[in-house]
mmJSON file of the N, C-alpha and C atoms, coordinates in Angstrom:
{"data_MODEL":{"atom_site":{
"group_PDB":["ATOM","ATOM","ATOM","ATOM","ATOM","ATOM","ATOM","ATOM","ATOM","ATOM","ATOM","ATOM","ATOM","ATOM","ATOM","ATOM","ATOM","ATOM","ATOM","ATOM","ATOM","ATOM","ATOM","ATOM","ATOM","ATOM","ATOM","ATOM","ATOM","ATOM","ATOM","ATOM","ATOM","ATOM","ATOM","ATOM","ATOM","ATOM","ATOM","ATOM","ATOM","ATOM","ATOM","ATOM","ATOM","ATOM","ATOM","ATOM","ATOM","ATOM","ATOM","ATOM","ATOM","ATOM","ATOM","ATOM","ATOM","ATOM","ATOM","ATOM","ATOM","ATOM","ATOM","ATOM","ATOM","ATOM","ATOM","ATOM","ATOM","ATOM","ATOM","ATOM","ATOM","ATOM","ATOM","ATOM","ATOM","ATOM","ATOM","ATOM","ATOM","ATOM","ATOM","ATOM","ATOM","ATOM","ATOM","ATOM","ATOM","ATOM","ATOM","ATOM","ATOM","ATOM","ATOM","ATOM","ATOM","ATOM","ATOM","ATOM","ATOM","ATOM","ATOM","ATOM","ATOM","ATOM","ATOM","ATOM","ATOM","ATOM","ATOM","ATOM","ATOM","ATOM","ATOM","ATOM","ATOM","ATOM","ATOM","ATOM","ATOM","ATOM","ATOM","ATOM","ATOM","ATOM","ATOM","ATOM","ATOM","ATOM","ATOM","ATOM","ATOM","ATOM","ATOM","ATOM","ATOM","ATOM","ATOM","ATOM","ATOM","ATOM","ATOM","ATOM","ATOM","ATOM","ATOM","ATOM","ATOM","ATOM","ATOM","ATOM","ATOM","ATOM","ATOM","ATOM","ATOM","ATOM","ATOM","ATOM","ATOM","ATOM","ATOM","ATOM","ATOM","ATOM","ATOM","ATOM","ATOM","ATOM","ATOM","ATOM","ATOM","ATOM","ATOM","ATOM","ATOM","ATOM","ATOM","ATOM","ATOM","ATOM","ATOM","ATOM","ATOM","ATOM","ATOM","ATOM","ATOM","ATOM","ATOM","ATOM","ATOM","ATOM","ATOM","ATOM","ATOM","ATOM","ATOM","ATOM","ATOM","ATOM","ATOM","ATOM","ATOM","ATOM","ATOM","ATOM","ATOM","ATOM","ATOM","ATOM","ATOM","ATOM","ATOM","ATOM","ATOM","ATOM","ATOM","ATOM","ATOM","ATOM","ATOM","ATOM","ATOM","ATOM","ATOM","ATOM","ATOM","ATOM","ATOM"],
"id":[1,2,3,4,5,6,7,8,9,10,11,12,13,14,15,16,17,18,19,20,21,22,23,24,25,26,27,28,29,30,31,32,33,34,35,36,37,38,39,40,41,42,43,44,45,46,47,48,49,50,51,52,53,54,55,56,57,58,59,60,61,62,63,64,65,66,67,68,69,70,71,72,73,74,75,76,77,78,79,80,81,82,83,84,85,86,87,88,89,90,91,92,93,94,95,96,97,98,99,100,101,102,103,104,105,106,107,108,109,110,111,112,113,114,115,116,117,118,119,120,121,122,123,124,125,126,127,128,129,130,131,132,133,134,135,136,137,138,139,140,141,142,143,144,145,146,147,148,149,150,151,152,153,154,155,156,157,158,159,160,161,162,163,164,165,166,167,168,169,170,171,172,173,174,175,176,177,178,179,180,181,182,183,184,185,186,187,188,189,190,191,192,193,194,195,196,197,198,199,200,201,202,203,204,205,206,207,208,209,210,211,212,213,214,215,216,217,218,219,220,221,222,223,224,225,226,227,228,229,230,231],
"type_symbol":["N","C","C","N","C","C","N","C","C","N","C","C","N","C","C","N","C","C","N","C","C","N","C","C","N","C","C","N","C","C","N","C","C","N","C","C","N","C","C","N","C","C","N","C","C","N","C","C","N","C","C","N","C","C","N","C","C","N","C","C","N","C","C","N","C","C","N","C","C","N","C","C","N","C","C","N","C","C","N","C","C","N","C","C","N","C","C","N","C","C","N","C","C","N","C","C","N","C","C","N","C","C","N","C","C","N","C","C","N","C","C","N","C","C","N","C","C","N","C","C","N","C","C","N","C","C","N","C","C","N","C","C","N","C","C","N","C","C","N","C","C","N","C","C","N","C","C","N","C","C","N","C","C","N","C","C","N","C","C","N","C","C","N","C","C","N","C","C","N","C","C","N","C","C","N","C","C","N","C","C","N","C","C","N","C","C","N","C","C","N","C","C","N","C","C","N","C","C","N","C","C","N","C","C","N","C","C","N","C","C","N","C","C","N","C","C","N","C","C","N","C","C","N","C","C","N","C","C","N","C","C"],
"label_atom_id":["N","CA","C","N","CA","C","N","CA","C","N","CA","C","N","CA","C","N","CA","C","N","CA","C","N","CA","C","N","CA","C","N","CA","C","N","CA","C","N","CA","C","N","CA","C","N","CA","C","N","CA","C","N","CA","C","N","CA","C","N","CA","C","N","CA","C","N","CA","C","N","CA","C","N","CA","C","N","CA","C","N","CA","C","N","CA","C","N","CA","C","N","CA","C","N","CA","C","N","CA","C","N","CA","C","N","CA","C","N","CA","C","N","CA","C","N","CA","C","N","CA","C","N","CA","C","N","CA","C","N","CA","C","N","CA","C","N","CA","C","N","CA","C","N","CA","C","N","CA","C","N","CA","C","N","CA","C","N","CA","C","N","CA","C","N","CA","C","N","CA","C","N","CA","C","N","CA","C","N","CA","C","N","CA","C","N","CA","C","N","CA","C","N","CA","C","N","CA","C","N","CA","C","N","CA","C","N","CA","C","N","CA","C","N","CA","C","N","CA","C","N","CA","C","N","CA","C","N","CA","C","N","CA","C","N","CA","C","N","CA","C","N","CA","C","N","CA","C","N","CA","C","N","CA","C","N","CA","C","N","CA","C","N","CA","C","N","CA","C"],
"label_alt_id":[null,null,null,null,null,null,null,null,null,null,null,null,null,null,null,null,null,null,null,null,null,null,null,null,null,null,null,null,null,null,null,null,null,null,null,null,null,null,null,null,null,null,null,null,null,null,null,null,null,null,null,null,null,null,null,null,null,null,null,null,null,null,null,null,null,null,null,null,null,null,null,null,null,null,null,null,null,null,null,null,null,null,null,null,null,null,null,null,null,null,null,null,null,null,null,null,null,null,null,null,null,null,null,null,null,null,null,null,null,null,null,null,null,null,null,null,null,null,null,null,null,null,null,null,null,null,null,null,null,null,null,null,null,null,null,null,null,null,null,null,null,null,null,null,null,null,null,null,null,null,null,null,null,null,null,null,null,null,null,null,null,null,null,null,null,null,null,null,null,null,null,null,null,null,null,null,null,null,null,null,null,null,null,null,null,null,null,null,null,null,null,null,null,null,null,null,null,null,null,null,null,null,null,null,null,null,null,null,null,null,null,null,null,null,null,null,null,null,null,null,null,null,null,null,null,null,null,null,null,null,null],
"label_comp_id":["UNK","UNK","UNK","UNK","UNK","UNK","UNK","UNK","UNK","UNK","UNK","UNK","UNK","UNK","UNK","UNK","UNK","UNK","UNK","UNK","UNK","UNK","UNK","UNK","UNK","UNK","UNK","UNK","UNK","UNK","UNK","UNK","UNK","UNK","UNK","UNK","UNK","UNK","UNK","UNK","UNK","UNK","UNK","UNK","UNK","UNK","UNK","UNK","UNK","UNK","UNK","UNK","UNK","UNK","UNK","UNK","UNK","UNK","UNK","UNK","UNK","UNK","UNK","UNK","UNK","UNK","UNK","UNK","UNK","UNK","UNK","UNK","UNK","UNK","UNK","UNK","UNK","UNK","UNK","UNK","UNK","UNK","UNK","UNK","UNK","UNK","UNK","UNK","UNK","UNK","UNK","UNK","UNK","UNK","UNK","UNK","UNK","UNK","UNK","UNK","UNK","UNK","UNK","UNK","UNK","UNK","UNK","UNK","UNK","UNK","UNK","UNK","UNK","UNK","UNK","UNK","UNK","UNK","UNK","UNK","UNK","UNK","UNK","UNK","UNK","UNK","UNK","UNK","UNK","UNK","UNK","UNK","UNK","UNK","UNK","UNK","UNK","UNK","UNK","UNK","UNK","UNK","UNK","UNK","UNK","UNK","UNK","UNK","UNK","UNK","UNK","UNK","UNK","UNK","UNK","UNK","UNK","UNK","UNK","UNK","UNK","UNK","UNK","UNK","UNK","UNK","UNK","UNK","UNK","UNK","UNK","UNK","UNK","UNK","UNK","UNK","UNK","UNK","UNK","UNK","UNK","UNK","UNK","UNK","UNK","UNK","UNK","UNK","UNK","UNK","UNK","UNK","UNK","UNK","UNK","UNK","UNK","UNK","UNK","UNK","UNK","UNK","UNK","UNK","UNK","UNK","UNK","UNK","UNK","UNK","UNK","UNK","UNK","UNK","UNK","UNK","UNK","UNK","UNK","UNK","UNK","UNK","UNK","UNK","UNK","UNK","UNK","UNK","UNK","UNK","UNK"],
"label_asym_id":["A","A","A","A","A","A","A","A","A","A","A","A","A","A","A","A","A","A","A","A","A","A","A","A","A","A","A","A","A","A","A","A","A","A","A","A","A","A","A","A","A","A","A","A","A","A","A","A","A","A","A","A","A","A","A","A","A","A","A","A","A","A","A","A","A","A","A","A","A","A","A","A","A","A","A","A","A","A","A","A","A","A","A","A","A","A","A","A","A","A","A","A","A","A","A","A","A","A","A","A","A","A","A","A","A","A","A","A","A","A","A","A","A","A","A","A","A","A","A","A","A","A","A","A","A","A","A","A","A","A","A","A","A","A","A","A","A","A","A","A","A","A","A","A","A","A","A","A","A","A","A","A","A","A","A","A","A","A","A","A","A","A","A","A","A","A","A","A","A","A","A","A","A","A","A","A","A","A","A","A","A","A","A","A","A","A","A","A","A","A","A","A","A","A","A","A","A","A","A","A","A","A","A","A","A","A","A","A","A","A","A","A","A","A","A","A","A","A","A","A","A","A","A","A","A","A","A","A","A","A","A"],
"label_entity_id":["1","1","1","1","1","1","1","1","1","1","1","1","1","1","1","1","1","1","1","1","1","1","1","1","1","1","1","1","1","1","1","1","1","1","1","1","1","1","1","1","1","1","1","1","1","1","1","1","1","1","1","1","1","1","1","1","1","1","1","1","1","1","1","1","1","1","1","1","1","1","1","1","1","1","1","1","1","1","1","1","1","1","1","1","1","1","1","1","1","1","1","1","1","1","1","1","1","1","1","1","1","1","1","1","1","1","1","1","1","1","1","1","1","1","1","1","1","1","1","1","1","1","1","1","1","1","1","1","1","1","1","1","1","1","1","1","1","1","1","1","1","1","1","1","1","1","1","1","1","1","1","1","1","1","1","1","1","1","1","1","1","1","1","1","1","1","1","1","1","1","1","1","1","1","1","1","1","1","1","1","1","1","1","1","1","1","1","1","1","1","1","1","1","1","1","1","1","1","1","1","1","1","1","1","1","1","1","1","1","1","1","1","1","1","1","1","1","1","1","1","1","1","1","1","1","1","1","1","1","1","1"],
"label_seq_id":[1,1,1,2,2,2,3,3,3,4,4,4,5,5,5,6,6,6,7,7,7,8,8,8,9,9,9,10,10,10,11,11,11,12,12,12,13,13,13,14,14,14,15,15,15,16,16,16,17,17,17,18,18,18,19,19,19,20,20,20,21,21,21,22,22,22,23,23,23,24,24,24,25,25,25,26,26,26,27,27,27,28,28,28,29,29,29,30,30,30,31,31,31,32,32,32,33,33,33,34,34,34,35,35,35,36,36,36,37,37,37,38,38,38,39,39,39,40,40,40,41,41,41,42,42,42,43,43,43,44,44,44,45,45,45,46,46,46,47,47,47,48,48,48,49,49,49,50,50,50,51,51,51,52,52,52,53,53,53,54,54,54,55,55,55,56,56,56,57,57,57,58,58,58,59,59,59,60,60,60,61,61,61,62,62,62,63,63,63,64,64,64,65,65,65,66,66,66,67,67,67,68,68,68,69,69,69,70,70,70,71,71,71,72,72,72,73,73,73,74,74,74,75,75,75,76,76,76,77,77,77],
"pdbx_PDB_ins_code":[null,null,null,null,null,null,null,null,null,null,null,null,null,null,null,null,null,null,null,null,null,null,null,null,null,null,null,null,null,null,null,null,null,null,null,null,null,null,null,null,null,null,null,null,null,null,null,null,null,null,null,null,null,null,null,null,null,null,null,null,null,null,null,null,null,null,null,null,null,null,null,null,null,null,null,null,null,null,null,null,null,null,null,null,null,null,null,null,null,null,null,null,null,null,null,null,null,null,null,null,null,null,null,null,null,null,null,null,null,null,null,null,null,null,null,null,null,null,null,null,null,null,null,null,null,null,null,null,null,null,null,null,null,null,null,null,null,null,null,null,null,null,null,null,null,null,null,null,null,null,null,null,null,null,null,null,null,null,null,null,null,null,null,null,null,null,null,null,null,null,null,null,null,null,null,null,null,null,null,null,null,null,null,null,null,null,null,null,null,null,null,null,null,null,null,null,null,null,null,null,null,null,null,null,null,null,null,null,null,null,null,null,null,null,null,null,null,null,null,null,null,null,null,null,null,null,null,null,null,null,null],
"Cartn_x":[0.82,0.0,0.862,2.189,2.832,3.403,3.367,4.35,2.64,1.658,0.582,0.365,0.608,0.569,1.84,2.46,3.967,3.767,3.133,2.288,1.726,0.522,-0.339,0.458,1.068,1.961,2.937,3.49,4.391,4.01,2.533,1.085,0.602,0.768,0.0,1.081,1.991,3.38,3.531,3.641,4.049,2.991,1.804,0.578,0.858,0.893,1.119,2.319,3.701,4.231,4.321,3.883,3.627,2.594,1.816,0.652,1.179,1.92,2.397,3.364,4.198,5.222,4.434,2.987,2.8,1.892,1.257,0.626,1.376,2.628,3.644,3.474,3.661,3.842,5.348,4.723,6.221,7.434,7.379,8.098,8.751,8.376,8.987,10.087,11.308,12.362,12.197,12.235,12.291,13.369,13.586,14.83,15.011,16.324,16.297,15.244,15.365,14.59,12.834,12.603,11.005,10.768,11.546,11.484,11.414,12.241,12.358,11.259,10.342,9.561,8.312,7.893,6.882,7.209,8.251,8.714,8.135,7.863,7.728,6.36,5.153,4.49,3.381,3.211,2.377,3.225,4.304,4.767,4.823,4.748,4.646,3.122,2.14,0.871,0.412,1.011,0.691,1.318,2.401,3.164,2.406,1.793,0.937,-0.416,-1.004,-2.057,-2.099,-0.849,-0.623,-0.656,-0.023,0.168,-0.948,-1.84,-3.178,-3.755,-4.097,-4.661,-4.423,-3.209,-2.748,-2.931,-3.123,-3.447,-4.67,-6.064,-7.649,-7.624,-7.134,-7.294,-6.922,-6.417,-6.211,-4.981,-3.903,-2.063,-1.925,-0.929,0.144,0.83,0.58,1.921,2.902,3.69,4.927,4.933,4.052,4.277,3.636,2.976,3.045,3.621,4.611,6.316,7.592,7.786,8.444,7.771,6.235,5.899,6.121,6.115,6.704,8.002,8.472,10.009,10.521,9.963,10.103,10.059,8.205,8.096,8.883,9.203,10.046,11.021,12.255,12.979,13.37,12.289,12.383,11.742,11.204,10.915,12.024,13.18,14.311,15.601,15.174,15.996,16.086],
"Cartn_y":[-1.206,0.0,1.267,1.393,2.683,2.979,1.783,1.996,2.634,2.167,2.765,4.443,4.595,5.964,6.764,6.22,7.272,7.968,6.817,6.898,8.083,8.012,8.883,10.753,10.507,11.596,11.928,10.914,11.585,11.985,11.876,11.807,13.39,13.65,15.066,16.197,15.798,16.88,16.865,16.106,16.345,17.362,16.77,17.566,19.237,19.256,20.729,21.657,20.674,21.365,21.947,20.899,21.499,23.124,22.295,23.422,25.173,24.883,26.22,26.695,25.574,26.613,26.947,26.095,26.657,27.768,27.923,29.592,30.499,30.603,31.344,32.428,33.655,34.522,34.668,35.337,35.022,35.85,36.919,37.61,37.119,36.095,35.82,34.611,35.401,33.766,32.806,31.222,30.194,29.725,28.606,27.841,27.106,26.538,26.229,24.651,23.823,22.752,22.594,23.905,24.846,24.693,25.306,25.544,24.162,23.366,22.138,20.995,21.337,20.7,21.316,22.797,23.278,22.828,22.618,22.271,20.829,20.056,18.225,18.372,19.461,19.388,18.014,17.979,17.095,15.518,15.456,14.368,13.667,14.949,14.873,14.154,14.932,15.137,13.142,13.112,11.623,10.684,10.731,9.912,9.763,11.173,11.181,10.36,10.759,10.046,8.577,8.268,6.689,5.923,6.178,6.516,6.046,7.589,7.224,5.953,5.849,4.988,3.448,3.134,1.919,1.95,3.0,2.994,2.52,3.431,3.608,1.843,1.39,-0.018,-1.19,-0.815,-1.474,-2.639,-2.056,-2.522,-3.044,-3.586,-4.012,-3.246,-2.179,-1.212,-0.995,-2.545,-3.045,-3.064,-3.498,-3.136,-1.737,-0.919,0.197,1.314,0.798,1.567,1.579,0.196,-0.431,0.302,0.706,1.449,2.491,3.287,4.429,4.811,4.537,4.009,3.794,3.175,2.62,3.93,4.487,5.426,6.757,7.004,8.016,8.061,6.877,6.851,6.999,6.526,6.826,7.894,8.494,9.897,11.397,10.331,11.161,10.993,9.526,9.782,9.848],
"Cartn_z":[0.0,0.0,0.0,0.982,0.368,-0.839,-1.54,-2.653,-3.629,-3.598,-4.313,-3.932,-2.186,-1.835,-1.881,-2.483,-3.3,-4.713,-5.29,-6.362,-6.691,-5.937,-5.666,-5.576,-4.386,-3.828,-5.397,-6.032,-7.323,-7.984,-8.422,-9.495,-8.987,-7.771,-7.224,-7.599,-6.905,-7.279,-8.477,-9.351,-10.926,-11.562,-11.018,-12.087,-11.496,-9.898,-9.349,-9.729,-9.705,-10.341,-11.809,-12.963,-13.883,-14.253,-13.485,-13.806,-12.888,-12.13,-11.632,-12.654,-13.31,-13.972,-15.507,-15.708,-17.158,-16.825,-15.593,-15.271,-15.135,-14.807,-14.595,-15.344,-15.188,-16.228,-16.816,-18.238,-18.765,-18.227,-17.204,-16.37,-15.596,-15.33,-13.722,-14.52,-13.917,-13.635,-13.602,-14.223,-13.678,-13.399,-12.992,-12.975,-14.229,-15.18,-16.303,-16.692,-15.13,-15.739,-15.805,-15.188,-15.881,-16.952,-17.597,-19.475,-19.542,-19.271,-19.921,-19.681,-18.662,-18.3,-18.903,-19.13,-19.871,-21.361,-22.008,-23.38,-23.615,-22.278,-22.157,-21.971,-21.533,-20.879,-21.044,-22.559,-23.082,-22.68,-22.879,-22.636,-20.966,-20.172,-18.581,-18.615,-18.813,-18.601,-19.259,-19.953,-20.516,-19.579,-19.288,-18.131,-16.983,-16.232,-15.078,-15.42,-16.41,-16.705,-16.906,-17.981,-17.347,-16.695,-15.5,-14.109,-13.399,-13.577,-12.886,-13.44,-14.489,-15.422,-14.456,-14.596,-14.201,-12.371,-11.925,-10.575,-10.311,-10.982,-10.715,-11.33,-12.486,-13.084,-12.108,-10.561,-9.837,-10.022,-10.906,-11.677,-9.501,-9.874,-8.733,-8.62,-7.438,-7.556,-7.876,-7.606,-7.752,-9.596,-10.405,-11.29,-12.096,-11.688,-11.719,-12.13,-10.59,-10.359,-11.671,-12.1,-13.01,-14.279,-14.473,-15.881,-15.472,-14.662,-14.673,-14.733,-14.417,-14.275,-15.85,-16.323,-17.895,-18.633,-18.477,-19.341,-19.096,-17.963,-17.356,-18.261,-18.027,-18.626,-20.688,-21.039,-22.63,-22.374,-22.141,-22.13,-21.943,-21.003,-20.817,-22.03,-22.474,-23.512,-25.322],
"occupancy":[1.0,1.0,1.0,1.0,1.0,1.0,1.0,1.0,1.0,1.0,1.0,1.0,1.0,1.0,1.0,1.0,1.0,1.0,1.0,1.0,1.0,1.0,1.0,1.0,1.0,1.0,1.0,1.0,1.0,1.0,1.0,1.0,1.0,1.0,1.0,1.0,1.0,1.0,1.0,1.0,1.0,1.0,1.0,1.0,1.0,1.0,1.0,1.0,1.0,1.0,1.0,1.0,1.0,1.0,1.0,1.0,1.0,1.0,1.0,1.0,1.0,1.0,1.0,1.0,1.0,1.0,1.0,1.0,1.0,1.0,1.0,1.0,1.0,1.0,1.0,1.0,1.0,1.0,1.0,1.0,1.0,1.0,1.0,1.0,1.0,1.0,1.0,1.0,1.0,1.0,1.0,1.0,1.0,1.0,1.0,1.0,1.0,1.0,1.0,1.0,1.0,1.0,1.0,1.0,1.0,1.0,1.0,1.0,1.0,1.0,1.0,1.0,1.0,1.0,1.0,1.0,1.0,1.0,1.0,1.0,1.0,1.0,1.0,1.0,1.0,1.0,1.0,1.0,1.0,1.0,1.0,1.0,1.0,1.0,1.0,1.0,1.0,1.0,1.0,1.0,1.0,1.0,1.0,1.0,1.0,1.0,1.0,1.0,1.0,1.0,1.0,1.0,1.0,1.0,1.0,1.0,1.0,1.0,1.0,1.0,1.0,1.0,1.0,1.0,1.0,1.0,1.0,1.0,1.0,1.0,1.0,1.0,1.0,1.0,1.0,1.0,1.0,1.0,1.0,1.0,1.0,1.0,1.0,1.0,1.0,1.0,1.0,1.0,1.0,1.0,1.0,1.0,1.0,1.0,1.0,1.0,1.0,1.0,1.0,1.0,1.0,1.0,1.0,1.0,1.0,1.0,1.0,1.0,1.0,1.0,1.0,1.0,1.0,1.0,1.0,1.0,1.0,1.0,1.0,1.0,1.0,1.0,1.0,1.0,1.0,1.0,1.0,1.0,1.0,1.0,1.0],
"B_iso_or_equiv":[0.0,0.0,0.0,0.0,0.0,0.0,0.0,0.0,0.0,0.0,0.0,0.0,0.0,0.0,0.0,0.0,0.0,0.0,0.0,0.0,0.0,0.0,0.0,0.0,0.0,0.0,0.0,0.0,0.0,0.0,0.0,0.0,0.0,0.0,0.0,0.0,0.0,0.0,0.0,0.0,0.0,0.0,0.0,0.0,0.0,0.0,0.0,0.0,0.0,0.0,0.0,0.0,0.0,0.0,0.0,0.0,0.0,0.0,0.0,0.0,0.0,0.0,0.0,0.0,0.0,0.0,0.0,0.0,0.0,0.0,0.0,0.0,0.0,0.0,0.0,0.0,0.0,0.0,0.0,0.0,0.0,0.0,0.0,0.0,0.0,0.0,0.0,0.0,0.0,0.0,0.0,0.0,0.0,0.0,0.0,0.0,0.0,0.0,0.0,0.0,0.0,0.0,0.0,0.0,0.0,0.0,0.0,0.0,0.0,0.0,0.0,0.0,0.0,0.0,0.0,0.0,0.0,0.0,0.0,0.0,0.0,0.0,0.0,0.0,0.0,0.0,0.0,0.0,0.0,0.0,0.0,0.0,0.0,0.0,0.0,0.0,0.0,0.0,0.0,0.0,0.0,0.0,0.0,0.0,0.0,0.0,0.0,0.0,0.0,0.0,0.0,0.0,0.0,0.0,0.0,0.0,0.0,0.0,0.0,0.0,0.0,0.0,0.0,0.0,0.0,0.0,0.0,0.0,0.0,0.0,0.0,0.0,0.0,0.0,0.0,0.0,0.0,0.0,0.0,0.0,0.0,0.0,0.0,0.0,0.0,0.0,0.0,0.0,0.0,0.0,0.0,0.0,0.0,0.0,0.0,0.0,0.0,0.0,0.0,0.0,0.0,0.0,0.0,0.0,0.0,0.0,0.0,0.0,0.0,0.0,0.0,0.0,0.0,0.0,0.0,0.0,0.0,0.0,0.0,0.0,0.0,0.0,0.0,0.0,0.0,0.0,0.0,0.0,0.0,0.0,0.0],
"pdbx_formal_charge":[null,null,null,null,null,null,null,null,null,null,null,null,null,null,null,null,null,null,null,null,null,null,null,null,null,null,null,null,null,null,null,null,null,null,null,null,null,null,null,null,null,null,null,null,null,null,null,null,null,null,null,null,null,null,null,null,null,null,null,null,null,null,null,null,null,null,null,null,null,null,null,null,null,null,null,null,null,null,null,null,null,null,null,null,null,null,null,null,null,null,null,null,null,null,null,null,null,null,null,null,null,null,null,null,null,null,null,null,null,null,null,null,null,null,null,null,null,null,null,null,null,null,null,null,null,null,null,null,null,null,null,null,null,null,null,null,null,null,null,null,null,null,null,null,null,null,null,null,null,null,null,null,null,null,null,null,null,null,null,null,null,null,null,null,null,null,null,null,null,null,null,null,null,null,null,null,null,null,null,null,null,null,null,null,null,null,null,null,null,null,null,null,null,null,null,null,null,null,null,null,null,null,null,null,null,null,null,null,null,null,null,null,null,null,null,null,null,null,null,null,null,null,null,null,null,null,null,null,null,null,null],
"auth_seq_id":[1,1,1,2,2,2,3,3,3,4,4,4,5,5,5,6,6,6,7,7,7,8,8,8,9,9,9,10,10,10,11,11,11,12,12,12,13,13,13,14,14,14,15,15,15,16,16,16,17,17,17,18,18,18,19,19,19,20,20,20,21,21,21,22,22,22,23,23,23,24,24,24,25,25,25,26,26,26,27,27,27,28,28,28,29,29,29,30,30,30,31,31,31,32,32,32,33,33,33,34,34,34,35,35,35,36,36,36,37,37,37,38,38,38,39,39,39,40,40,40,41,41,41,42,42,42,43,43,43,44,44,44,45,45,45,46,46,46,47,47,47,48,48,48,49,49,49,50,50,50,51,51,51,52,52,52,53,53,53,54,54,54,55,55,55,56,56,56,57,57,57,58,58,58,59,59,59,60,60,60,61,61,61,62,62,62,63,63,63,64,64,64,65,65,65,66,66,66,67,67,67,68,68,68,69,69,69,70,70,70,71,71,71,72,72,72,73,73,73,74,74,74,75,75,75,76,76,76,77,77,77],
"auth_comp_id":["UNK","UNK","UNK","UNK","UNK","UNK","UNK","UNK","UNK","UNK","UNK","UNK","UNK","UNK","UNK","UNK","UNK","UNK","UNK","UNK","UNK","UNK","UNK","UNK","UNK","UNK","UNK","UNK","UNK","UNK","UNK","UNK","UNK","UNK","UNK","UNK","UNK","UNK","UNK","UNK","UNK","UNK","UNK","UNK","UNK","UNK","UNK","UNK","UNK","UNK","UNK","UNK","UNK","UNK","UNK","UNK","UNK","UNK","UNK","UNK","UNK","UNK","UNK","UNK","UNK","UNK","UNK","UNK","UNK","UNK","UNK","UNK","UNK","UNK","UNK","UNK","UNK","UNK","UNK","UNK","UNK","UNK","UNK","UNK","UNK","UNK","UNK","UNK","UNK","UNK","UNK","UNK","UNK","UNK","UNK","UNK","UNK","UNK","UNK","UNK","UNK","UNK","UNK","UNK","UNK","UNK","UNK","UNK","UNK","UNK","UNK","UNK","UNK","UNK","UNK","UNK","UNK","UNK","UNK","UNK","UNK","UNK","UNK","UNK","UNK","UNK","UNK","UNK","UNK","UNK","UNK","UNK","UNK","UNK","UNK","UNK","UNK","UNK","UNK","UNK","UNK","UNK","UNK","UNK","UNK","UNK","UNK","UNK","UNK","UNK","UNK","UNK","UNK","UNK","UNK","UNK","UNK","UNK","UNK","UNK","UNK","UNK","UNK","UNK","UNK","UNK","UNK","UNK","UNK","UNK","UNK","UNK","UNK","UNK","UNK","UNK","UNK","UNK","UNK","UNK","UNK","UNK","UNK","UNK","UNK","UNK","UNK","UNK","UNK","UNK","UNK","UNK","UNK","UNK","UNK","UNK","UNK","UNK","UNK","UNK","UNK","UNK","UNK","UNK","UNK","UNK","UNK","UNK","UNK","UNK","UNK","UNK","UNK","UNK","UNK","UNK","UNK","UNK","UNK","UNK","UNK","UNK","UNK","UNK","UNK","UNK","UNK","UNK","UNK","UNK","UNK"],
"auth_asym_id":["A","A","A","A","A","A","A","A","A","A","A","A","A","A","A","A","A","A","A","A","A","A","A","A","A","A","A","A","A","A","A","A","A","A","A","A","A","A","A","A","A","A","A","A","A","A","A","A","A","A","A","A","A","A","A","A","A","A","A","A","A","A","A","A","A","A","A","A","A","A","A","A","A","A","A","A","A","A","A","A","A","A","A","A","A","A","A","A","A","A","A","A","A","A","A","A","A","A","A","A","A","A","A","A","A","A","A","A","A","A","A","A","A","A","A","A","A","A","A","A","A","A","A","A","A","A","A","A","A","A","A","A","A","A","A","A","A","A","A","A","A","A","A","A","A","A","A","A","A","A","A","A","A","A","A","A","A","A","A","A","A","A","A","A","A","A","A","A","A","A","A","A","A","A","A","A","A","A","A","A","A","A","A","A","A","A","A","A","A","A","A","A","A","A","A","A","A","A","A","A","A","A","A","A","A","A","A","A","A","A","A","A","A","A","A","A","A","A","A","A","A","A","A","A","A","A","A","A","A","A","A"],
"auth_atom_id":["N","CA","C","N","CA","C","N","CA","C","N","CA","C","N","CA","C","N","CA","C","N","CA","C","N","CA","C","N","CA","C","N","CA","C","N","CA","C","N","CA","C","N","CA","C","N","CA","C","N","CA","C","N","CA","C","N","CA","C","N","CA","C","N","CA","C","N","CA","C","N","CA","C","N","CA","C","N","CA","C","N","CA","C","N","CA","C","N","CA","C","N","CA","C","N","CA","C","N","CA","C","N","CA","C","N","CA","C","N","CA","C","N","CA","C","N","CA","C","N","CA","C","N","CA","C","N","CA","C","N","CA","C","N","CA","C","N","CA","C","N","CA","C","N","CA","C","N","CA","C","N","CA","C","N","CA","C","N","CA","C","N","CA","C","N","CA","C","N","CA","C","N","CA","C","N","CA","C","N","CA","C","N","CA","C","N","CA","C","N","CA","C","N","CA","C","N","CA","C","N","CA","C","N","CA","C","N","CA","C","N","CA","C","N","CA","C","N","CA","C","N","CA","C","N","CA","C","N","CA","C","N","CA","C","N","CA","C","N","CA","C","N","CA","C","N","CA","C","N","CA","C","N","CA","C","N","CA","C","N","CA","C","N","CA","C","N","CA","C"],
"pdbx_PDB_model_num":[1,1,1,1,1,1,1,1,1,1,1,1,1,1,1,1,1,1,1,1,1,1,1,1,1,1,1,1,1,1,1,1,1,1,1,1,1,1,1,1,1,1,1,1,1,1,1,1,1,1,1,1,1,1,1,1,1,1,1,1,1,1,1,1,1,1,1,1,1,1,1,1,1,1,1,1,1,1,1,1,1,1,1,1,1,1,1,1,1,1,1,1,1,1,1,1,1,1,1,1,1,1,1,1,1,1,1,1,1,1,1,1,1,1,1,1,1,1,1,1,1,1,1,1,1,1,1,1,1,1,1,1,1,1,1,1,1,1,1,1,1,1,1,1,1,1,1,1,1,1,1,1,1,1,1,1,1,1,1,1,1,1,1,1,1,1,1,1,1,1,1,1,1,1,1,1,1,1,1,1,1,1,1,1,1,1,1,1,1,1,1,1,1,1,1,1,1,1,1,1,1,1,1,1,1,1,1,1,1,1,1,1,1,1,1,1,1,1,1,1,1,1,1,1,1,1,1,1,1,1,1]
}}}
C-alpha cells in the first residue's frame, strides 16, 4: 500500500508542479529545468495520466512503479 501511496503523492506533485510553472507569467524567472519541463508538458501530462490509469485499473503497484520508471525513462531519452 505505500508503494501505491507514493504513487499517488508523485502523481500530485508532478501535475502541481507542472501546472504552476505553465501559469507562470512570462516575467517571472524560472529555474532552467522549468522551461524544460513546460517544453515536455504534453509528454509529462501523458506519463501522469498513465500513471493514474494503471493505478484507478487497480495494476500491482509493484508493477506500476516499473511502468513508470520505464516510461520516465524513454521519455528522458
Amino acid at each position: 500500500m505505500w508503494l501505491h501511496q507514493l504513487l499517488v503523492l508523485w502523481l500530485m506533485d508532478t501535475v502541481n508542479v507542472l501546472s504552476t510553472y505553465l501559469s507562470a507569467p512570462a516575467s517571472l524567472p524560472l529555474p532552467p529545468q522549468a522551461a524544460r519541463l513546460v517544453q515536455r508538458a504534453v509528454e509529462v501530462s501523458n506519463l501522469a495520466e498513465s500513471v493514474s490509469a494503471d493505478l484507478v485499473t487497480g495494476a500491482e503497484p509493484h508493477q506500476a512503479w516499473e511502468r513508470m520508471i520505464d516510461r520516465a525513462a524513454a521519455m528522458a531519452s
